[in-house]
MINU-893620 format. One record per residue (C-alpha): x, y negated, z. Coordinates in pm, whole numbers, plus 32768, in hexadecimal, padded with zeros to 4 digits. Layout:
BEGIN
XYZ...
end
This chain:
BEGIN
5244DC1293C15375DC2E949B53F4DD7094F353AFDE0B966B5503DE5B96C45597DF1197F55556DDDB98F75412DDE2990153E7DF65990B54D5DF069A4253CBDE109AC852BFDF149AAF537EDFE99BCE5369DF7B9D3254FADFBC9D9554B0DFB09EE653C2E0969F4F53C3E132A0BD545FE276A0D25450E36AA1FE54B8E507A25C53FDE607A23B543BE630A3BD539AE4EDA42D5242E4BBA4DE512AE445A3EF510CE31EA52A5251E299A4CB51F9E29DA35250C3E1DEA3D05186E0E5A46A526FE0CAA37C5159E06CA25850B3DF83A3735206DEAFA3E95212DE77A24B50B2DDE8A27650CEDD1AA3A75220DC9CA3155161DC44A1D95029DB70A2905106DAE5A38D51FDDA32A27A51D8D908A18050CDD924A0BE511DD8639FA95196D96C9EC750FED9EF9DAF4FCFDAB69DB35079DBD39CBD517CDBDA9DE350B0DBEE9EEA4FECDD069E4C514ADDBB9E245191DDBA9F875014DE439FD85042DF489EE451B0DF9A9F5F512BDFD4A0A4501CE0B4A04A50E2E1F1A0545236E283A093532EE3819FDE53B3E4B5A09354EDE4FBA02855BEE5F9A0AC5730E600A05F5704E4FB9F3F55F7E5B59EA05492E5689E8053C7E6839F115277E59B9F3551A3E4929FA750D5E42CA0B54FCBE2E8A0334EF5E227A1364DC5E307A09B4E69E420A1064E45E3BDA2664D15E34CA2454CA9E4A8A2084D55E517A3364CA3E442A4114B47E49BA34B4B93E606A3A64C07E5A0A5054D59E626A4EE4E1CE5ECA6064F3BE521A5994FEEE526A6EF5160E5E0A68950D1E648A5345216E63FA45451D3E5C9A2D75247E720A270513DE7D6A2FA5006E709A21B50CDE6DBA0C74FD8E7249FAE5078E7C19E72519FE6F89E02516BE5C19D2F5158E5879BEF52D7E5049B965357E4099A4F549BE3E499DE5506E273999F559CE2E5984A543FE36B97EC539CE233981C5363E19C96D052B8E059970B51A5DFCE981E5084E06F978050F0E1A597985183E18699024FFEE104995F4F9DE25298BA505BE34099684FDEE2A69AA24E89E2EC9A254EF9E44899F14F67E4699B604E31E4169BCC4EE7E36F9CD64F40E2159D10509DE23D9D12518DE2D69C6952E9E32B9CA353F5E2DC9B7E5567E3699B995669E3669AD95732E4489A0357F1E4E79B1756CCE51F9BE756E3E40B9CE255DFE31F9D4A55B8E1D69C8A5430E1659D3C52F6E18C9D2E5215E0C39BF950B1E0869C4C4F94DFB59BAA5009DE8C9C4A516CDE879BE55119DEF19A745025DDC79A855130DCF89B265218DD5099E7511DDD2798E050DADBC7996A523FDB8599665237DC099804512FDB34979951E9DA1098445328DA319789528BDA799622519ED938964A52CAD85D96EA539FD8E895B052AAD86B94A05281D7479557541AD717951353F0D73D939B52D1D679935C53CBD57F93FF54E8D5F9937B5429D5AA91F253C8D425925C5544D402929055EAD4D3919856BFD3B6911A57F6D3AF922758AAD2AA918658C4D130916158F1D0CA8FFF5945CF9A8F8E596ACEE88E0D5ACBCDFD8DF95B3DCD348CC45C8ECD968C8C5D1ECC718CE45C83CCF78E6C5B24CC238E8B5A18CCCF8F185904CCF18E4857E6CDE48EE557DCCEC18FFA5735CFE4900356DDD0AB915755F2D156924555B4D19493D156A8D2AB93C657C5D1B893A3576CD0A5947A58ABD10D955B59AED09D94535923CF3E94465979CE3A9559580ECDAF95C95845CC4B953A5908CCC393EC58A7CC53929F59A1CC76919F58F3CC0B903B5989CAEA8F515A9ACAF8904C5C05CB5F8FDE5CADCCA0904F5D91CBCE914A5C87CAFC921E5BE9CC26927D5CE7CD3592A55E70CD23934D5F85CCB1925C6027CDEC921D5EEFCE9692205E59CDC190F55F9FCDB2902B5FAECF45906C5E4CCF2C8FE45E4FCE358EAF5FA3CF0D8E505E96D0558E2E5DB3CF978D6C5E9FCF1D8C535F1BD0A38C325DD9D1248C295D99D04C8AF15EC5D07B8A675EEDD1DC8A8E5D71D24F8A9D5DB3D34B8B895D06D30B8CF15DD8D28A8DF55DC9D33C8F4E5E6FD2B8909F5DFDD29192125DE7D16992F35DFAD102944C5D89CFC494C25CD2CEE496145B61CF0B96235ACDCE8197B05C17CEE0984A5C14D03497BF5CECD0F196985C4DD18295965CCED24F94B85C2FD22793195C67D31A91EA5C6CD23990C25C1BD2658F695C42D1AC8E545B8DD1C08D195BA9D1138BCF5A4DD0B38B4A5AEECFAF8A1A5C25CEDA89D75B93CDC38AB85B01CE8B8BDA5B20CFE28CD75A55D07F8DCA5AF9D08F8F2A5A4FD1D68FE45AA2D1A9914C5A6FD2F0925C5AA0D2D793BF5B8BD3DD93EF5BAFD38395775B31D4DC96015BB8D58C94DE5D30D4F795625CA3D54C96EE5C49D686969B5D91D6EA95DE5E4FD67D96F05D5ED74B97D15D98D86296FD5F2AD81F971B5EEAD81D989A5E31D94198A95F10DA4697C56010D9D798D25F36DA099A035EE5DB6499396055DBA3990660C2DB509A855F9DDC399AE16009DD4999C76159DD209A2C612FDD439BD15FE5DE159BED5FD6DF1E9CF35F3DE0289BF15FB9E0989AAB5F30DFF6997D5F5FE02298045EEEDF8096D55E8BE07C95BF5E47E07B94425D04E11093DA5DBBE26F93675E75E27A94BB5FA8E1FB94A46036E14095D4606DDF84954E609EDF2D96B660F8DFA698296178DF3E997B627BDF829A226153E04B9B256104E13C9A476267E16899ED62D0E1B29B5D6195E28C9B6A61EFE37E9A4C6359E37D9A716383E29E990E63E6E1A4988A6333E09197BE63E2E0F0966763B9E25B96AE6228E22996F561FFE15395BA6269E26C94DC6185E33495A16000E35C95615F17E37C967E5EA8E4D095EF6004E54E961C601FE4DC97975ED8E57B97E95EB2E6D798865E0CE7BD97665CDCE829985E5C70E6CB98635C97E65497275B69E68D96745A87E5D2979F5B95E4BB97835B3FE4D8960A59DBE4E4962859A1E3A097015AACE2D895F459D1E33A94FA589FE2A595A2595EE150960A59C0E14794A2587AE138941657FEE05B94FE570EE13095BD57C6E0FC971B5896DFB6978E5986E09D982959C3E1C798D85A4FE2719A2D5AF8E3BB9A2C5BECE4719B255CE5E5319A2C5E48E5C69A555F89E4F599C460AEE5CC993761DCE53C9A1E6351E51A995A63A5E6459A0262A3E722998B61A9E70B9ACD6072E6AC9AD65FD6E5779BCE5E47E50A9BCC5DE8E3D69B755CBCE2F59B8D5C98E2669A375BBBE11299CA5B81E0E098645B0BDFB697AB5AFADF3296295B8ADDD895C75ABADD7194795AD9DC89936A59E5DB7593145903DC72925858F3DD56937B5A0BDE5292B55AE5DED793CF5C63DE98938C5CFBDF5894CF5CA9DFCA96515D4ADF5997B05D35E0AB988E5D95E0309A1E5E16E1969AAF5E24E1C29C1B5F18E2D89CB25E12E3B89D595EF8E4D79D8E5F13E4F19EF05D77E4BC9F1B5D43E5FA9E4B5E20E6ED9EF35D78E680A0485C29E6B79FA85CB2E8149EF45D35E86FA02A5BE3E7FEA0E25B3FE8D79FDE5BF2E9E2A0285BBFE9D5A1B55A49E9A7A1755A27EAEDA0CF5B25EB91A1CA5A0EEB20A2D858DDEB7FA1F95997ECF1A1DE59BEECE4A3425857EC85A36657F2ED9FA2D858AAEE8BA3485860EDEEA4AF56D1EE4CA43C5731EF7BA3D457ECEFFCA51B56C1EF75A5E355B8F012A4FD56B2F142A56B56C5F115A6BE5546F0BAA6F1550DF248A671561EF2CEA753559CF1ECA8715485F349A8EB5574F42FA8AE5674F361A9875565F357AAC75520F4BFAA8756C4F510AAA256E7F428ABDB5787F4C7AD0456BEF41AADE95588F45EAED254BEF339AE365383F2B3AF5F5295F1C3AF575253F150B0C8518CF032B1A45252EF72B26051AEF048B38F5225F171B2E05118F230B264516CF2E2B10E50B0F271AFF45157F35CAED652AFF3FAAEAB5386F4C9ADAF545FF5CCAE1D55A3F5D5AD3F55D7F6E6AC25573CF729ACBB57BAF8A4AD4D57C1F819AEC15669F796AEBE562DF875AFDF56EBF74FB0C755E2F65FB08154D8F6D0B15A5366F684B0CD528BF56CB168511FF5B1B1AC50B8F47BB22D51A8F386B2FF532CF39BB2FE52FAF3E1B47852D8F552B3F65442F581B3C35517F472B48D5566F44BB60654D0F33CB6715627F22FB6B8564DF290B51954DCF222B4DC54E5F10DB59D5611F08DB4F655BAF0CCB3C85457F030B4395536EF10B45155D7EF02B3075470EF19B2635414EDCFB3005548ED4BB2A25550ED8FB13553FAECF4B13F5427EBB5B1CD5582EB6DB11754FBEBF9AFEC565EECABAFB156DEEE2BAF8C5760EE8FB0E55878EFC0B0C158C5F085B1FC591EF1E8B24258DEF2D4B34F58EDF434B3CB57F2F529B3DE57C4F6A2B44356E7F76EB350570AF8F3B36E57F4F926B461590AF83CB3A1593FF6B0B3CA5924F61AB29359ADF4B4B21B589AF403B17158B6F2A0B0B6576BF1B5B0D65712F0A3B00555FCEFDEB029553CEF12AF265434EDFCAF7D52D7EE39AEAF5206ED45AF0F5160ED0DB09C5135EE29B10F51D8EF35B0605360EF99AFED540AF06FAF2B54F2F15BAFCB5615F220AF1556CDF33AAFFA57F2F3D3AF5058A5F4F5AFF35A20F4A2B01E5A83F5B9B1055B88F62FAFFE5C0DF4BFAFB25C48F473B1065D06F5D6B11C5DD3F578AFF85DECF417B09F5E8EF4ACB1C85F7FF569B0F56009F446B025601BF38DB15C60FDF4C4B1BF61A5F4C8B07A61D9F37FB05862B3F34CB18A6388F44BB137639AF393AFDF6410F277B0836540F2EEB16365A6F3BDB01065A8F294AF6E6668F1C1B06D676FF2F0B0536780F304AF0267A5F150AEF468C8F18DAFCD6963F2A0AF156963F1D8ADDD69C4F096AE876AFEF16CAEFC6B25F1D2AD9B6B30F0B4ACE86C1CF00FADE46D0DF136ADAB6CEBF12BAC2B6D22EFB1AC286E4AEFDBACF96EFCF11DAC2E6ED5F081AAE46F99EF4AAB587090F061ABFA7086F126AAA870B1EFE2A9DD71DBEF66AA9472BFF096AA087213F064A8CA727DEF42A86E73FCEF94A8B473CEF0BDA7E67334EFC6A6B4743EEEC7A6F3756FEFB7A6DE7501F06CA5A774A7EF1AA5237618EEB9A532768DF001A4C775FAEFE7A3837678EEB2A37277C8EF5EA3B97818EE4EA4B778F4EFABA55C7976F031A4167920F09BA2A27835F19BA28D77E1F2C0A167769EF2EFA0D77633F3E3A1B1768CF354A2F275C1F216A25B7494F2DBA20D7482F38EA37374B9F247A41D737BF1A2A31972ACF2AEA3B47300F293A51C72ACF10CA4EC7155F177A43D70D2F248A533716AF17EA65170B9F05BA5C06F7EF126A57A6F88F17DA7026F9AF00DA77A6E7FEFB7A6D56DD6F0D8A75B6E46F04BA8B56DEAEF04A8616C84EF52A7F66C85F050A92D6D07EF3EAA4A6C14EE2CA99C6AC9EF23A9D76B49EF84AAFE6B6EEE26AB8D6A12EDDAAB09697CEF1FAB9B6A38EE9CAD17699AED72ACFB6B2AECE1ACDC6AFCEC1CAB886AE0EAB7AB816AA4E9D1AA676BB9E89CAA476ABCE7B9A97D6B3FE696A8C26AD6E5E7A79A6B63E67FA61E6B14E618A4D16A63E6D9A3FD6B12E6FAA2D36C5BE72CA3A96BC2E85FA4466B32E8F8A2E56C78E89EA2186D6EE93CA33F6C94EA63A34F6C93EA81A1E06DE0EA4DA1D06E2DEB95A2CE6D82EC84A1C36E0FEBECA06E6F6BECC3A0406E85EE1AA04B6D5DED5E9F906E6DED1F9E886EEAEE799E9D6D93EEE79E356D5DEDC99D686C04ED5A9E0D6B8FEC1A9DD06B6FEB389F556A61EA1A9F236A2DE90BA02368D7E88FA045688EE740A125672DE6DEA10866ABE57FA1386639E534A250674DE60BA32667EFE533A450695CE4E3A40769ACE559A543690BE65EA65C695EE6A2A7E369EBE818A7F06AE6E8F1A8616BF5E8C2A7126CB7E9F5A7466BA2EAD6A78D6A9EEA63A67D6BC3EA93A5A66C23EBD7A5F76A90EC07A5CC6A9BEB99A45A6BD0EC37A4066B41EDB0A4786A33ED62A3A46AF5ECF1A28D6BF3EE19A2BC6AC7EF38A2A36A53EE80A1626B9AEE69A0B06BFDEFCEA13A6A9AF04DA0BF6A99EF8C9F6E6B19F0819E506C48EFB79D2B6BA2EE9E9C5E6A7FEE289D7E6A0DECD59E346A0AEC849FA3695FEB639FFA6972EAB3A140686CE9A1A17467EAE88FA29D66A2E80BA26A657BE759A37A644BE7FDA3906314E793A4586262E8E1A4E96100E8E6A54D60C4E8ECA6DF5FC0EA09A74D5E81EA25A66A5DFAE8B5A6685DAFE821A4DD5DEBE6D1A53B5EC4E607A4685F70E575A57160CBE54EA5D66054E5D2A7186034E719A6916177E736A5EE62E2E780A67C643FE719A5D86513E865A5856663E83FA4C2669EE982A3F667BFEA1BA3AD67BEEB1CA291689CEC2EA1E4681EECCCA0C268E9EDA19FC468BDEE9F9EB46938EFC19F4568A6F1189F886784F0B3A07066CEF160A18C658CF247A1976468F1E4A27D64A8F2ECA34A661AF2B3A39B65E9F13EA3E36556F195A56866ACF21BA5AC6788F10CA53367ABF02BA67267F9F15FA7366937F1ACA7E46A51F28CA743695EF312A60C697FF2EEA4B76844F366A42568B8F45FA30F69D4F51EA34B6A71F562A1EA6A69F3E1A1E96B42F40EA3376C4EF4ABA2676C3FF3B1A13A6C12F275A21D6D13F281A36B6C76F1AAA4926C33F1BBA5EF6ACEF19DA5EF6ACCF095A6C16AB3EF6DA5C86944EF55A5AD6916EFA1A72D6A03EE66A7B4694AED76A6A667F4EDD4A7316883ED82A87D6950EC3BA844680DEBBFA774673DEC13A8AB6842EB7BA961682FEA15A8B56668EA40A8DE6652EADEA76865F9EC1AA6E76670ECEDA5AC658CED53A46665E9EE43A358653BEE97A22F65A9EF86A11D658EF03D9FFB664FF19F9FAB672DF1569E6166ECEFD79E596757EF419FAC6726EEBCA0D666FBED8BA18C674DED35A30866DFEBEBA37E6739EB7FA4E4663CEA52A5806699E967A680658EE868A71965E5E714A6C0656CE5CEA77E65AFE4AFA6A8667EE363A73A
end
């Protein structure tokens, strides 16, 4: 009996069952499983009555599957019990009438078609879902398609005895023939099986080896004979020849029988020839598709050790083809998913599964890990012994950090959820003590109005709401009521809140009271008054206040305007005398006027020092001050990047080498060549920067200076869209130098502060720096970050927005 193997296990599952959400109307699931059955009557019916009993069983139910897991199903007898119990069906979801959940099968626990028809038995059901390993859904197998398999079964074992009993009435596949040796032919000896290497009108016997056959083909011929009686050893060659227009291709054999005759065993070795050249054209088809494929794939030995692999999987782990081939597939694999990697090999190997499907992580070249989708099959021998696997391996890298990161946002939003249910559990508690705390005089009044019910408000000037016996007329003139009157009918008919205020006089004092007024239903509102005597007091006096805000504040705009035109202008005065001062001593120590002693040198070093140490105080004064007067202007022209980082660089390097601190230049991909700024200001931006980190940066450290493109999210929209992304180019100085505290990094971008005062003394500076690089970032539309640790460093980056050409 021939084995049931895995195909007709497969034929036993209906693959294409209908599938719907948990969400959906049991209608549409109704119409669904009747648009199967109208498509089914309406078509040809000349198929098969097992088919057509698949499609009428297929569309006698439907899975619910929610997320890509099976939480049920809903069967044509399901409804009918609906309608028996006259269940309205109109908007009734499928969720709401799912029995207890199915009985479920794996495919890998299926052992033949018996069994499968049991387990349906067991269900008491008359289908029954099958998945797979990995818990997704394969089908559905009902009576019908396990009848439709085992009929397909029965076919195949009855058409395959059928082939042997044929196969034994022609087990002789060759024409033999008995030749004297000087090449007469002397009997033939044949059957049906080898009519095709006979011409139709060929008769060869009593007739010599050269009427019947071509002359080099019967010399070739008569030449075997004679050595296979000389030598007694059989004679083996092949043979092409003419038969109806056609080449066929003969395996001959040559046989002594005596000194005076030989058997000739002829074999139509046609297909044989066609098929090896088949085979020739398809290892090359195999090797062009090995070589070019689109996913990775290796050829392994049984123990795991790579034979084979193209240049895909190469580029996908970083390796290349010699280093994989000394590599086993165990060692490539991450050690968390070995063993299921293991465990499905194992199965494949002895023959229990064709092949297998697993997501698992590759170890990269450089020590990372990437997913994969992996596809394993066994290449056998003749005798079914397996002699190595082909795995295809698909980069699915990218896919699983979307779905980790999907994950991740998914229980973010179940968290929120709850904690959503939580604060509303919360407020639904608070919601009494809330109405009992309002400030209000809550009414409920016609729209004539006559009080129905009110509640006075548990406040100390209660006393200002006046109680209502019966009618509103109790306690307003009557222009108020008959505005208000108004309002009612208003809020009514518009079905809207109407807000107005008015002013009342209740014990001797006018009172300010807010109204709002609530529709609730025909004839009736809901009226909140609200006593807002002392608001529109303190109203009044902000009014007041506010005005005399204002002129302060136009004043005090003034005054600084006045001062920041009179600092801009005395630091160019005091800059002026300056720089005579710094040019004379310059060429005194270069004792352009005279030699000099030792200590005339050193008193003219420190008159340069501090007169240098002033300018750029003046500098970094007049620059804020220009910025602060609205004076600055930006002269914007186009600079190369690595012109602006190297000259920058190249300001700081004598006191980086003083210090011996490592500069680093860091151009990411992806960074324009060239940007549209203001050169000499961006510049002196960077080198500020760079000077605080070298100056801050004990002997032996590392400043770093790097440009890199960022895309930054726009407001709080998820969509992967380049909509929702801007360009920034990011400029950044980080060192290893003494680093700031949390609490001191507020105060950096102020004016004229250093934020710790011993560091004053042990670091000289203006405290300016930080201040002017703030504004000239602001200036060219960025902004300034810092982040920092105390005792490990510190990082500013500078961003500009950047529209790419």
């Amino acid at each position: 009996m021939l084995v049931q193997n895995s195909i007709y296990l497969d034929l036993a599952i209906d693959r294409y069952p209908i599938v719907v959400a948990p969400e959906s109307l049991v209608l549409e699931a109704i119409s669904l499983m009747n648009q199967l059955a109208q498509s089914f009557h309406s078509s040809d019916s000349n198929h098969p009555n097992d088919h057509n009993s698949l499609i009428e069983a297929r569309a006698g139910c439907v899975l619910v599957v929610d997320e890509n897991r099976l939480i049920g199903l809903l069967s044509k007898w399901d409804i009918l019990n609906l309608v028996q119990q006259q269940v309205n069906l109109q908007n009734l979801k499928i969720v709401d009438v799912l029995a207890d959940s199915p009985m479920i099968v794996r495919r890998s626990q299926i052992q033949d078609l018996e069994s499968l028809l049991n387990l349906l038995n067991q269900s008491r059901c008359r289908h029954l879902p099958v998945i797979d390993d990995f818990d997704k859904i394969i089908g559905v197998a009902t009576q019908e398609s396990i009848l439709f398999a085992k009929n397909r079964l029965a076919e195949d074992t009855l058409a395959n005895v059928e082939a042997q009993k044929r196969a034994v009435l022609n087990a002789i596949p060759d024409l033999i023939y008995r030749l004297s040796v000087d090449g007469i032919y002397l009997e033939c000896f044949s059957s049906s099986y080898v009519v095709d290497l006979l011409p139709s009108d060929f008769d060869p016997i009593s007739k010599h080896l050269s009427d019947v056959l071509p002359h080099d083909l019967a010399n070739r011929k008569l030449n075997a004979i004679k050595q296979a009686i000389a030598t007694d050893k059989i004679q083996s060659f092949e043979q092409q020849w003419n038969i109806n227009g056609q080449i066929q291709y003969e395996e001959v054999q040559i046989v002594k029988i005596n000194d005076q005759e030989v058997l000739t065993i002829i074999r139509n070795i046609s297909d044989r020839k066609k098929s090896e050249e088949a085979l020739r054209e398809s290892e090359m088809r195999f090797r062009s598709v090995f070589d070019n494929a689109a996913v990775g794939i290796s050829v392994a030995a049984l123990e795991g050790k790579h034979l084979a692999v193209n240049q895909s999987l190469c580029q996908m782990l970083g390796y290349t083809e010699n280093e994989l081939q000394v590599l086993t597939f165990q060692e490539i694999t991450h050690p968390d998913d070995l063993e299921i990697d293991l465990y499905h090999y194992q199965k494949l190997l002895s023959n229990e599964i064709d092949s297998f499907h697993i997501e698992k992580r590759f170890r990269h070249k450089n020590g990372q890990f990437i997913w994969g989708l992996m596809s394993v099959s066994i290449v056998r021998d003749p005798e079914n012994q397996p002699m190595y696997d082909i795995a295809l391996i698909q980069n699915i890298n990218e896919l699983k950090t979307t779905q980790q990161e999907l994950c991740k946002l998914n229980q973010e939003l179940e968290i929120r959820i709850q904690q959503r249910t939580a604060d509303l559990a919360e407020s639904e508690t608070r919601k009494q003590e809330i109405l009992n705390a309002i400030p209000d005089l809550l009414l409920r009044l016609r729209r004539d109005g006559i009080c129905l019910d009110y509640m006075l408000p548990i406040v100390p000037d209660k006393e200002v709401f006046v109680p209502i016996k019966q009618n509103i007329s109790e306690v307003l003139s009557p222009t108020v009521l008959a505005e208000q009157l108004e309002v009612f009918n208003k809020a009514i008919i518009t079905g809207e809140v109407q807000i107005y205020e008015h002013k009342l006089q209740k014990y001797g004092e006018w009172v300010y009271e807010e109204v709002r007024v609530s529709p609730c239903g025909e004839d009736e509102v809901l009226v909140l008054v609200r006593n807002i005597s002392d608001r529109k007091r303190a109203e009044e006096a902000l009014q007041f206040s506010n005005e005399r805000l204002i002129a302060t504040n136009k004043e005090l705009e003034r005054v600084t305007h006045l001062k920041d035109e009179f600092l801009a202008a005395m630091s160019h005065e005091l800059r002026t005398p300056l720089n005579a001062i710094l040019g004379i001593s310059e060429g005194l120590l270069e004792q352009a006027f005279g030699e000099l002693n030792q200590r005339q040198q050193g008193s003219l070093k420190t008159i340069q020092k501090s007169g240098q140490h002033l300018l750029e105080l003046i500098n970094d004064v007049l620059d804020v001050a220009k910025i602060e007067a609205g004076m600055f202007t930006l002269d914007l022209t186009s600079v190369s990047v690595r012109y602006l980082c190297d000259s920058s660089l190249s300001f700081v390097k004598h006191l980086a080498i003083q210090k011996n601190i490592q500069l680093n230049l860091i151009i990411h991909d992806g960074v324009p060549t060239a940007i549209v700024i203001d050169e000499r200001r961006m510049r002196q931006l960077l080198i500020n920067l760079l000077s605080n980190a070298v100056k801050f940066t004990p002997k032996n450290g590392t400043v770093n200076l790097e440009a890199n493109l960022a895309n930054v999210a726009i407001g709080l929209s998820e969509a992967n869209s380049e909509d929702n992304f801007k360009h920034e180019l990011h400029f950044s100085v980080s060192d290893t130098g003494i680093g700031i505290s949390m609490e001191d990094i507020n105060k950096l971008f102020q004016p004229f502060v250093q934020i710790n005062s011993s560091l004053s003394r042990q670091y000289a500076g203006t405290g300016l720096g930080l201040n002017l690089v703030k504004k000239l970032a602001e200036l060219h539309g960025g902004n300034v970050n810092v982040s920092s640790k105390v005792g490990e460093g510190s990082c500013f980056t500078v961003s500009f927005p950047y529209e790419s050409g």
